[in-house]
N, C-alpha and C positions, 0 to 999 in steps of 0.2 A: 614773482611766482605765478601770478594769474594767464602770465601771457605764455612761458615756459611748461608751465603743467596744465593748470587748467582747459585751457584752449587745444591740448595735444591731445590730452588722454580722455578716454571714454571709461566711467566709470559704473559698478552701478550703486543703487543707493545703500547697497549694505553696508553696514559699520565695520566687518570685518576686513573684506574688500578694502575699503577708502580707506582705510588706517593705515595698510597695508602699503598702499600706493603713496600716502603722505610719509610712509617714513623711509620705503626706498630714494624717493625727492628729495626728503631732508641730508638724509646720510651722504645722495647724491651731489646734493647743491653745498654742501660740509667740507665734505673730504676728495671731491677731486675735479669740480667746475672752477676754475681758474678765474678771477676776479680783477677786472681792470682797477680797482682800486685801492687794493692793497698789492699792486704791482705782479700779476700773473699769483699772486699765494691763493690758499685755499683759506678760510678760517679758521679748520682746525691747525692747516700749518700755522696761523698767525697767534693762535690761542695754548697752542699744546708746542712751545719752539724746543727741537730737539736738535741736539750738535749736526748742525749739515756738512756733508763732506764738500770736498773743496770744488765750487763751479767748474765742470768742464763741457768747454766749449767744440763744438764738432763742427768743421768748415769742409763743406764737399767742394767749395771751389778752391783749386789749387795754388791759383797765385792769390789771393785774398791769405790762403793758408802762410804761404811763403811768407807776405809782407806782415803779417804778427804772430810770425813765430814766436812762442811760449810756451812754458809748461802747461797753460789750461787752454791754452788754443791746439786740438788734435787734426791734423787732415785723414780724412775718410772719403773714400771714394762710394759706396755706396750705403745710402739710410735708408729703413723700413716705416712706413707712418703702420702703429698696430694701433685698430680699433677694435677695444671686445666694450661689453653692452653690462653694464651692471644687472646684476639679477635675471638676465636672458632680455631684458629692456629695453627696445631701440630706441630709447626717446630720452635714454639715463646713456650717451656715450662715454667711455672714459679711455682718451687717447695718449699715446705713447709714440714718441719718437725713438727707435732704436738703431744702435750699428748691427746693419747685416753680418752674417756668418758668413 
């Protein structure tokens, strides 16, 4: 937390402010900072598990696509990376891989 917020953000010393800022971090660092050790989950996904639907896999390259064809393997010629900012935040990212329209 020290290194990720602290050191990023300028605060000031109000208590309404900081509160403010510690609990977009929290909710931030919670529910959608991805966590190398409990394998890419979040905590609340680890804490709150609800039925996930079935992994599907998106391959933009085509022979990779070809050689493990399955139902959760899709080929997709073009993906979007969308970043919007929690709270208007740029220091709270919360990113999405999507299939282009």
């Amino acid at each position: 937390m020290k290194h990720e917020l602290c050191k990023r953000v300028l605060t000031s010393f109000n208590d309404v402010v900081t509160n403010r800022v510690l609990e977009q971090y929290v909710r931030w660092y919670n529910d959608f900072r991805p966590h190398q050790g409990i394998d890419g989950s979040t905590p609340s996904q680890m804490l709150l598990p609800r039925p996930q639907p079935p992994t599907i896999r998106y391959e933009p390259r085509p022979v990779i696509a070809q050689a493990r064809a399955s139902p959760e393997v899709l080929p997709v010629t073009d993906l979007r990376l969308v970043v919007r900012y929690l709270d208007g935040q740029k220091h709270l990212p919360v990113v999405s891989l999507n299939v282009a329209a």
